[in-house]
KOLKEMI-472158 format. One record per residue: residue number from 0; x, y, z of N, C-alpha, C in turn. Coordinates in Angstrom, 3 decimals. Layout:
<sites>
{num:NUM; n.east:X; n.north:Y; n.up:Z; ca.east:X; ca.north:Y; ca.up:Z; c.east:X; c.north:Y; c.up:Z}
...
</sites>
This chain:
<sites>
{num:0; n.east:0.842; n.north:-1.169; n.up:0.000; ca.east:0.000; ca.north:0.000; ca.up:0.000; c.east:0.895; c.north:1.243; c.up:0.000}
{num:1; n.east:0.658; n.north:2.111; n.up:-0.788; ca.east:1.535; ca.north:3.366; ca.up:-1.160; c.east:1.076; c.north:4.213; c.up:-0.044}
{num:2; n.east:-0.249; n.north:4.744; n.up:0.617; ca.east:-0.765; ca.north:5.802; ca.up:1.567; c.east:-1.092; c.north:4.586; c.up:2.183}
{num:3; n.east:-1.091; n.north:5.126; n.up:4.241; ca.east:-1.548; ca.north:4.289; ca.up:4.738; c.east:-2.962; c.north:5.106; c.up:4.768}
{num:4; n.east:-3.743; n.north:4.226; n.up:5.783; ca.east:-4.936; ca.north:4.637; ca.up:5.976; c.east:-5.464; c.north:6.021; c.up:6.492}
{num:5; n.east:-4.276; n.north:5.953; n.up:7.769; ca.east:-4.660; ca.north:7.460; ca.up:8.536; c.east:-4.218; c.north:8.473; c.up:7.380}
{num:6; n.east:-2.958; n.north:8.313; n.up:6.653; ca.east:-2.712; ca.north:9.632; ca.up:6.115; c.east:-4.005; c.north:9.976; c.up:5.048}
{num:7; n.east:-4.383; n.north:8.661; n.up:4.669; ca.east:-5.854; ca.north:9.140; ca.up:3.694; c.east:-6.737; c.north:9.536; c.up:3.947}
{num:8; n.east:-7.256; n.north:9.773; n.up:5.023; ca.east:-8.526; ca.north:9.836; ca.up:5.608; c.east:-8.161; c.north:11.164; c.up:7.022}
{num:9; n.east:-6.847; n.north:11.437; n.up:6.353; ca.east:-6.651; ca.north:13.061; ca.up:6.624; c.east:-6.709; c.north:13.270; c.up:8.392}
{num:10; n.east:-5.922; n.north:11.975; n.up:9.193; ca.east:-5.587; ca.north:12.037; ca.up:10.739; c.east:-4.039; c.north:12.731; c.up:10.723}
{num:11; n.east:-3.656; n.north:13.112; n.up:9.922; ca.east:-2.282; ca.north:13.315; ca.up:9.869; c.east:-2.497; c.north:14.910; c.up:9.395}
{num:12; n.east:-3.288; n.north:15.794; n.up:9.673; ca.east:-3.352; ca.north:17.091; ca.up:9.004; c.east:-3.436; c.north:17.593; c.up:7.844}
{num:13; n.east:-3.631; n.north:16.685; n.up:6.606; ca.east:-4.185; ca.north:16.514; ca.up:5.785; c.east:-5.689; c.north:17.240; c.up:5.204}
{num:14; n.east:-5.703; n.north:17.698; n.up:4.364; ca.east:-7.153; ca.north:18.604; ca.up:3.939; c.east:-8.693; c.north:17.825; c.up:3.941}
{num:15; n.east:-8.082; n.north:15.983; n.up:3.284; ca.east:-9.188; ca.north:15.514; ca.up:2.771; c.east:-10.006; c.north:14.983; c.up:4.017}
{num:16; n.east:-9.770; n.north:15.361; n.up:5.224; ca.east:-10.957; ca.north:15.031; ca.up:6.187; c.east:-11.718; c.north:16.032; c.up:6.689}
{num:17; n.east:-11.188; n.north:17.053; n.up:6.310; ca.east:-11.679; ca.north:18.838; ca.up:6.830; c.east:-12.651; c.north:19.511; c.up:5.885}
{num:18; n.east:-13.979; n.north:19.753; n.up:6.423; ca.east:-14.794; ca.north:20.369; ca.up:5.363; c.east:-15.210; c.north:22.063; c.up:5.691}
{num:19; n.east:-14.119; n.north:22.427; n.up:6.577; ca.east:-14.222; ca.north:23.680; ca.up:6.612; c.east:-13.728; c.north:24.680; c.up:5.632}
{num:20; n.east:-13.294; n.north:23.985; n.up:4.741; ca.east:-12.855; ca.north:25.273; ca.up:3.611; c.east:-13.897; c.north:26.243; c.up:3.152}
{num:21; n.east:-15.265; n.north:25.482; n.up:2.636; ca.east:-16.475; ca.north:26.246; ca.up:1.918; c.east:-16.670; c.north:27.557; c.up:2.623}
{num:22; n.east:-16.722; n.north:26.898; n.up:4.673; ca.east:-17.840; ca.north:27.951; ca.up:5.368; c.east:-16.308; c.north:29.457; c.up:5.439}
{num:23; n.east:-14.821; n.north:28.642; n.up:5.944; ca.east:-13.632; ca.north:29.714; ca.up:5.311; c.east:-13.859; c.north:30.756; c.up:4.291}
{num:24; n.east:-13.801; n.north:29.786; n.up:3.299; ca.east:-13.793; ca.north:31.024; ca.up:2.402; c.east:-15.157; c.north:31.851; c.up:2.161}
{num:25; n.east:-16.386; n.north:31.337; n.up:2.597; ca.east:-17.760; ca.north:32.186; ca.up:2.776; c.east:-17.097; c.north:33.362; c.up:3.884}
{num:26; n.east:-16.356; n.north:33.244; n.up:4.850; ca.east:-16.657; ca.north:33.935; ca.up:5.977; c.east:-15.247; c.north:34.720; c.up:4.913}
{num:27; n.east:-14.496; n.north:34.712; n.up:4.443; ca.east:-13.612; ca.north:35.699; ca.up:3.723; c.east:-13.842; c.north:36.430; c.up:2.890}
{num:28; n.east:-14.655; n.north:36.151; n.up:1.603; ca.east:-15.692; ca.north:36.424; ca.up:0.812; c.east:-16.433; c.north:37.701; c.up:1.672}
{num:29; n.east:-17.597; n.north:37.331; n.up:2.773; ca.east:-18.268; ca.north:38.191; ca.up:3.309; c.east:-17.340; c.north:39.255; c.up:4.162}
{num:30; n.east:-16.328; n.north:39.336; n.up:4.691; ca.east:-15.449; ca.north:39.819; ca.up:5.451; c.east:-14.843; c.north:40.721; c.up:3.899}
{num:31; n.east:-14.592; n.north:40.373; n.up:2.920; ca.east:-14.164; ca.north:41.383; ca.up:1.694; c.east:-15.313; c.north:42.050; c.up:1.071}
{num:32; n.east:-16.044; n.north:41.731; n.up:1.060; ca.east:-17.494; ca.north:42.529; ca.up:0.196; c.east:-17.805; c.north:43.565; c.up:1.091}
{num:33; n.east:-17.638; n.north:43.161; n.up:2.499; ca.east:-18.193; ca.north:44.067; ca.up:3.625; c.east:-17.023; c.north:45.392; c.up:3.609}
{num:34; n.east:-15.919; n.north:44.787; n.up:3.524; ca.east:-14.768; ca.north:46.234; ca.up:3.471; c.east:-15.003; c.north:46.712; c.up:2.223}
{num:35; n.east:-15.362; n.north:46.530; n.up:1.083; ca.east:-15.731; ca.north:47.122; ca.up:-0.307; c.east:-16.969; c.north:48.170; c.up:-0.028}
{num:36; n.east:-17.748; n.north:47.660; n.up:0.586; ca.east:-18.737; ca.north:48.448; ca.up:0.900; c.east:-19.056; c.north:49.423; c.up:2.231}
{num:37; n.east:-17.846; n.north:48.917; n.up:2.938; ca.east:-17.827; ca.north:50.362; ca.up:3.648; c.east:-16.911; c.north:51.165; c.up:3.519}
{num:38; n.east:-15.814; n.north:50.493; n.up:2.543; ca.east:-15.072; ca.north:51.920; ca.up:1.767; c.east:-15.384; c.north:52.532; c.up:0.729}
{num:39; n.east:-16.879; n.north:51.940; n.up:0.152; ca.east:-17.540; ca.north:53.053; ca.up:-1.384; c.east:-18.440; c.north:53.864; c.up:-0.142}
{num:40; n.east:-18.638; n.north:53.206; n.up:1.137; ca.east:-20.151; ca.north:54.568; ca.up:1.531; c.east:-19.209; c.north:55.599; c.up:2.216}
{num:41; n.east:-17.835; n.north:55.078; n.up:2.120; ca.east:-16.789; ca.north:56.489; ca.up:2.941; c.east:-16.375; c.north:57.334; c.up:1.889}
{num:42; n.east:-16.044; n.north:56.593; n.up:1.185; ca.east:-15.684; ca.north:57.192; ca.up:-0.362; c.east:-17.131; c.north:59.079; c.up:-0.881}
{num:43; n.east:-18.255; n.north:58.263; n.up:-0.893; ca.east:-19.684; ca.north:58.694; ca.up:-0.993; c.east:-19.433; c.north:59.983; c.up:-0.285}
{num:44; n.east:-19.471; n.north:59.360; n.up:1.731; ca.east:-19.376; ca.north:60.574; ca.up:2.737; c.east:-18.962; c.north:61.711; c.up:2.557}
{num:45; n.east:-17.137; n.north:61.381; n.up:1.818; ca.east:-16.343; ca.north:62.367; ca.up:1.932; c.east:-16.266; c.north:62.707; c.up:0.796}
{num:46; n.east:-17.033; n.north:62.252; n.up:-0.231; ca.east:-17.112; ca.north:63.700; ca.up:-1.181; c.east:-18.626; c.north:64.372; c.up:-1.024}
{num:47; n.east:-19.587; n.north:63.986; n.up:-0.327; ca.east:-20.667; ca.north:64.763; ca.up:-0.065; c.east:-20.041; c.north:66.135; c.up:0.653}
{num:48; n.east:-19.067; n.north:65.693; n.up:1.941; ca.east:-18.390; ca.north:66.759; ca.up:2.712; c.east:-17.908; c.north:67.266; c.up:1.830}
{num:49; n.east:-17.023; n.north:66.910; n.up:1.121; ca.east:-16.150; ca.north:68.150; ca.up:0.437; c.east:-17.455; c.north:68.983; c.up:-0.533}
{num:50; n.east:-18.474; n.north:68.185; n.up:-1.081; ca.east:-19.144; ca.north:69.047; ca.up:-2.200; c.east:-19.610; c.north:70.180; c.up:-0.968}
{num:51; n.east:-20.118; n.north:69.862; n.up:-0.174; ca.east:-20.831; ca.north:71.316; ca.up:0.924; c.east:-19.938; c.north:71.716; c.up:1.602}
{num:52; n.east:-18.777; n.north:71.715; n.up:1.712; ca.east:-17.769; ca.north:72.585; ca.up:2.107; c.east:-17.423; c.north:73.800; c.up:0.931}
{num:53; n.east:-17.204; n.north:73.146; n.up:-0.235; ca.east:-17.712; ca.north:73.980; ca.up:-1.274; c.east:-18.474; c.north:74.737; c.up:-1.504}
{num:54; n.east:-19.841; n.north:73.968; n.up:-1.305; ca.east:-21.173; ca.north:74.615; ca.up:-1.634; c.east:-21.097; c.north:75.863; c.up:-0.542}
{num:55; n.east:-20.760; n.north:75.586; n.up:0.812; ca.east:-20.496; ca.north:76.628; ca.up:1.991; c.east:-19.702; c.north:77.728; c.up:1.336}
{num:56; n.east:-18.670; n.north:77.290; n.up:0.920; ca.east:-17.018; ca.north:78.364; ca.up:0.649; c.east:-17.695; c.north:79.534; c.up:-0.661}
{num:57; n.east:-18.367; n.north:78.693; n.up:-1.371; ca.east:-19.326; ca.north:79.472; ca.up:-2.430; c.east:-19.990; c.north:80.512; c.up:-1.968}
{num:58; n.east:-20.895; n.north:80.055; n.up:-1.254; ca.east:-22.016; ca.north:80.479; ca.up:-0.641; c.east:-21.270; c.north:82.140; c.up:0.314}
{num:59; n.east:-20.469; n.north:81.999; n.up:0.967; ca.east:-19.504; ca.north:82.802; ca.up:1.773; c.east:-19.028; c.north:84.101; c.up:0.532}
{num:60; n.east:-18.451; n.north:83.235; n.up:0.060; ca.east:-18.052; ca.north:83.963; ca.up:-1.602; c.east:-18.571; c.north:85.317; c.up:-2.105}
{num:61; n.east:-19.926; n.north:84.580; n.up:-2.462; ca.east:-20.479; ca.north:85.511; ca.up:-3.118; c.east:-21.019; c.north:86.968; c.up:-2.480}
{num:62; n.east:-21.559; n.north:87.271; n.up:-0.972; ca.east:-21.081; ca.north:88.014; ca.up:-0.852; c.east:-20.467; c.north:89.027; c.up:-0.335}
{num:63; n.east:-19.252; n.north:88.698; n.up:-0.552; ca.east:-18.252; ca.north:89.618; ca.up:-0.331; c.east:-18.099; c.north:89.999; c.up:-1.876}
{num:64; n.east:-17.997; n.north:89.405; n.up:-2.778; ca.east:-18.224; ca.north:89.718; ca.up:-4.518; c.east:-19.038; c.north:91.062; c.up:-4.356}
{num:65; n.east:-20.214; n.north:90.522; n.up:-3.923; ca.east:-21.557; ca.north:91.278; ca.up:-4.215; c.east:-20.991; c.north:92.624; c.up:-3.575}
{num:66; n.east:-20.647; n.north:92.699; n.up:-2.369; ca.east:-19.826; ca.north:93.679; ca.up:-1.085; c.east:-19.075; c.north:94.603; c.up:-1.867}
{num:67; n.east:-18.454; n.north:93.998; n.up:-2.730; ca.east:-16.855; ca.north:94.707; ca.up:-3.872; c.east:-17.374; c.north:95.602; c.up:-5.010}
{num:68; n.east:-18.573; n.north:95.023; n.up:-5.195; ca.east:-19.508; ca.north:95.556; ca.up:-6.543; c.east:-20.083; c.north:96.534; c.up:-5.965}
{num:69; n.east:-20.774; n.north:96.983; n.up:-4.616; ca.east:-21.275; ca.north:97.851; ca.up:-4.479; c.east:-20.113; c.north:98.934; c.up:-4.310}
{num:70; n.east:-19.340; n.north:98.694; n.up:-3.903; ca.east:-18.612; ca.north:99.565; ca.up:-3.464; c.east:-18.110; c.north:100.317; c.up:-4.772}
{num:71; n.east:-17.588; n.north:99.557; n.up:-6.151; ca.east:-17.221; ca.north:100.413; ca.up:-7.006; c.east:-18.559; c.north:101.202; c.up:-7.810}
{num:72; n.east:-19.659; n.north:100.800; n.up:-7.335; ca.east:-20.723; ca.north:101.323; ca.up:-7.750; c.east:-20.936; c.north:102.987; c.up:-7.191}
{num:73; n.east:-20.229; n.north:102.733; n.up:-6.223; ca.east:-20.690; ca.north:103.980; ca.up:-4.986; c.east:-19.941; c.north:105.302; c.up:-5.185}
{num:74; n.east:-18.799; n.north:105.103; n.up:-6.213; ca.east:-17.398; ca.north:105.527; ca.up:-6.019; c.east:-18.443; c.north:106.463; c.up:-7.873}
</sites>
């Protein structure tokens, strides 16, 4: 006999008696989809922030514009 018994039947640390690979790689799988998706809704966050930090810096902006215009109006 080339394999004895135990090494076949995977008592020796061997893969072919272990059926935990499937629920492994399910729980790795879900553990990677889950970091994909909470780095697109951070991704999302922080350009919502930056667009209304903008939209704010704009908003601030204009007037002092408006402020500059009267003034050469006045003159």
């Amino acid at each position: 006999m080339f394999i004895s018994t135990a090494h076949a039947h995977g008592l020796l640390g061997g893969e072919a008696g272990s059926h935990d690979g499937p629920l492994l790689l399910l729980a790795i799988a879900t553990f990677v989809i889950s970091l994909l998706v909470a780095e697109k809704k951070w991704r999302r966050r922080k350009l919502r922030l930056q667009n209304a930090a903008a939209a704010a810096g704009a908003d601030e902006a204009e007037p002092a514009v408006q402020a500059e215009t009267d003034i050469t109006e006045k003159e």
